[in-house]
Backbone as CSV, one residue per row, in Angstrom:
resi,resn,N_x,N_y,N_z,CA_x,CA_y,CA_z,C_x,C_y,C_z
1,UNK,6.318,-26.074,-10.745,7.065,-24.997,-10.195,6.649,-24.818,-8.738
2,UNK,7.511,-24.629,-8.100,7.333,-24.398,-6.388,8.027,-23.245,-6.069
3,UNK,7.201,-22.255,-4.952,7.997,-21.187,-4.817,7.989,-21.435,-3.162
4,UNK,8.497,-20.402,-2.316,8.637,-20.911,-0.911,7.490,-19.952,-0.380
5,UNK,7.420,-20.004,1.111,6.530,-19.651,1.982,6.452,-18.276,1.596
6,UNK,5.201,-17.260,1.662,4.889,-15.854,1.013,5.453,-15.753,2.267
7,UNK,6.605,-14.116,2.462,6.460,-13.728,3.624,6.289,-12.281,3.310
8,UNK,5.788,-11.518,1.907,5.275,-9.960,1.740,4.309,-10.250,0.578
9,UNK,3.678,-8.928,0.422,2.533,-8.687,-0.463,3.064,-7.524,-1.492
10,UNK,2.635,-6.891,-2.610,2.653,-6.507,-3.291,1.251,-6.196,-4.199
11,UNK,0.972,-4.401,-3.455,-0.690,-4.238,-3.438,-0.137,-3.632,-4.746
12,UNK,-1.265,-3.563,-5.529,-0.942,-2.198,-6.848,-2.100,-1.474,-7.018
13,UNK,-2.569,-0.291,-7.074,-3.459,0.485,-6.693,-3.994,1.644,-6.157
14,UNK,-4.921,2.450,-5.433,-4.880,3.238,-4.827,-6.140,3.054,-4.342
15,UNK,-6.382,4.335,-3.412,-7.590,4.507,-2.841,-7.881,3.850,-1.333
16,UNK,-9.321,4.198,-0.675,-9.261,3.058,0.464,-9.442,1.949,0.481
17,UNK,-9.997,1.006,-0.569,-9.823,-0.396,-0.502,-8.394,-1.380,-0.592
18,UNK,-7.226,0.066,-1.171,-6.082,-0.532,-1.103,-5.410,-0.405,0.191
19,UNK,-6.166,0.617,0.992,-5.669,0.771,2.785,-5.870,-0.216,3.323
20,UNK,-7.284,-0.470,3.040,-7.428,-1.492,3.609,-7.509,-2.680,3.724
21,UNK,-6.846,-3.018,2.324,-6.438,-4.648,2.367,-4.761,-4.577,2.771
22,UNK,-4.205,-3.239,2.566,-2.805,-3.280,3.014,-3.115,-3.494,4.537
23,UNK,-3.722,-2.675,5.395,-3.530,-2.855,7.058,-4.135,-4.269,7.305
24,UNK,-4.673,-5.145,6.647,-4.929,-5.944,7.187,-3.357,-6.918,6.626
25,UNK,-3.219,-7.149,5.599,-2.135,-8.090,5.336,-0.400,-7.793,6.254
26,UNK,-0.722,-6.496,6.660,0.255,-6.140,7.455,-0.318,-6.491,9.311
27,UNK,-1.021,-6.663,9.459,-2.173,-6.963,10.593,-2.090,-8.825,10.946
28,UNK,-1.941,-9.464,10.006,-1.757,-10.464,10.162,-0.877,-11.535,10.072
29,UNK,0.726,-10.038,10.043,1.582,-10.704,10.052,2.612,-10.589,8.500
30,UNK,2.029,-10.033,7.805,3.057,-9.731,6.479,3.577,-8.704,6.391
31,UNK,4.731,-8.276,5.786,4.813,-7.153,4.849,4.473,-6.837,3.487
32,UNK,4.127,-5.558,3.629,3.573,-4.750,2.260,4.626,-3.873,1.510
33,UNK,4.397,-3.646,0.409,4.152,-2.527,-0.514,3.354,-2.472,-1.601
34,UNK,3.252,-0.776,-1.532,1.992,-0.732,-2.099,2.488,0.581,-3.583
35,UNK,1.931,-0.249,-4.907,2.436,0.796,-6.275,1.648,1.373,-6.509
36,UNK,1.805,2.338,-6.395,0.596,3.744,-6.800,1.034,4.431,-8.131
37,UNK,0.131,5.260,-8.875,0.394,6.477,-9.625,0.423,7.974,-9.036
38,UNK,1.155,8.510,-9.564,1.092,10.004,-8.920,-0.224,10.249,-8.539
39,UNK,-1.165,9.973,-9.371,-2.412,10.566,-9.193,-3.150,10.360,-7.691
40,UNK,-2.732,9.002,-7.607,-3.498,8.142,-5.784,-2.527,8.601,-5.145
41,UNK,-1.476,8.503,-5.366,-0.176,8.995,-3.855,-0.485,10.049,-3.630
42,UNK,-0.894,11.373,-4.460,-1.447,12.749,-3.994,-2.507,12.625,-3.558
43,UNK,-3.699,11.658,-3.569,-5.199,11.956,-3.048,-5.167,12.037,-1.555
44,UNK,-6.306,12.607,-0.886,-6.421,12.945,0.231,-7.764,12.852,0.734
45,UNK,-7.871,11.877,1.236,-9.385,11.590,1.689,-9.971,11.929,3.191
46,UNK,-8.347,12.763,3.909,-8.500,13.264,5.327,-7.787,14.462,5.172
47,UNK,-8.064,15.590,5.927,-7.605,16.797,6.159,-5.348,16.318,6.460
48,UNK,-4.674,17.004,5.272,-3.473,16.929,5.772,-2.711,15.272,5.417
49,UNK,-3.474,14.349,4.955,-3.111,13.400,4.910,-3.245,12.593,2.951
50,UNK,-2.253,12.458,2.812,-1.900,12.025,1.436,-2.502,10.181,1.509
51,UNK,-2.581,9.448,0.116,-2.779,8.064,0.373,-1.289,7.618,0.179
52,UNK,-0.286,8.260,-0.086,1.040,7.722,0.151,1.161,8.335,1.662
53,UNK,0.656,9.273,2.768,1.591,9.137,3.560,0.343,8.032,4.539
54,UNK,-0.615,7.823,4.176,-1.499,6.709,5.083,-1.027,5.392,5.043
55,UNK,-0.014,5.635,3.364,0.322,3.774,3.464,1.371,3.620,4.169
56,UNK,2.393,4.626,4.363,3.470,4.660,5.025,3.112,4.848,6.471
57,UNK,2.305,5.027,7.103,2.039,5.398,8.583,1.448,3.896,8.755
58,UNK,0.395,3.206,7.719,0.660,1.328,8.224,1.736,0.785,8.440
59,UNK,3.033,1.645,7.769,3.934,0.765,7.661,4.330,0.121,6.785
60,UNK,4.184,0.535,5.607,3.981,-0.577,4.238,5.286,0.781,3.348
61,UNK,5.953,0.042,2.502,6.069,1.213,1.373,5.578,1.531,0.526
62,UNK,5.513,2.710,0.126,4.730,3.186,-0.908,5.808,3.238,-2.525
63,UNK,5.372,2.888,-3.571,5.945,3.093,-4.415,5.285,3.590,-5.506
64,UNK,5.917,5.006,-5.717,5.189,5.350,-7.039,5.745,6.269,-8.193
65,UNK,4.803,5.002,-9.110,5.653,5.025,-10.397,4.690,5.839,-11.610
66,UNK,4.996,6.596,-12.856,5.015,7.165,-13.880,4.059,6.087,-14.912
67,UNK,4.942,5.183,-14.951,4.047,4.261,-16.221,2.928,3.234,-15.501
């Protein structure tokens, strides 16, 4: 089986290790999105700032899902 050249990522996760493997894969040229649970898209590890709206300010989408 052969698939073609990666040109996005698909993080699933939360927290800052998922920031920060998203800004880098977006850093070197890819696009992201990133699947969260309600629970990580609400966390806030900075005054005012959600981990869904940090993934969206890389630039990546955020997607988050229930199951």
């Amino acid at each position: 089986m052969k698939f073609g050249a990666v040109s996005s990522f698909v993080i699933i996760g939360g927290g800052q290790s998922v920031l920060d493997i998203t800004k880098y894969v977006i850093e070197i040229g890819y696009t992201a999105r990133v699947v969260t649970s309600p629970r990580h898209a609400s966390e806030s590890n900075e005054p005012n700032r959600t981990f869904e709206s940090a993934v969206n300010e890389l630039g990546a989408e955020c997607i988050v899902v229930n199951d």
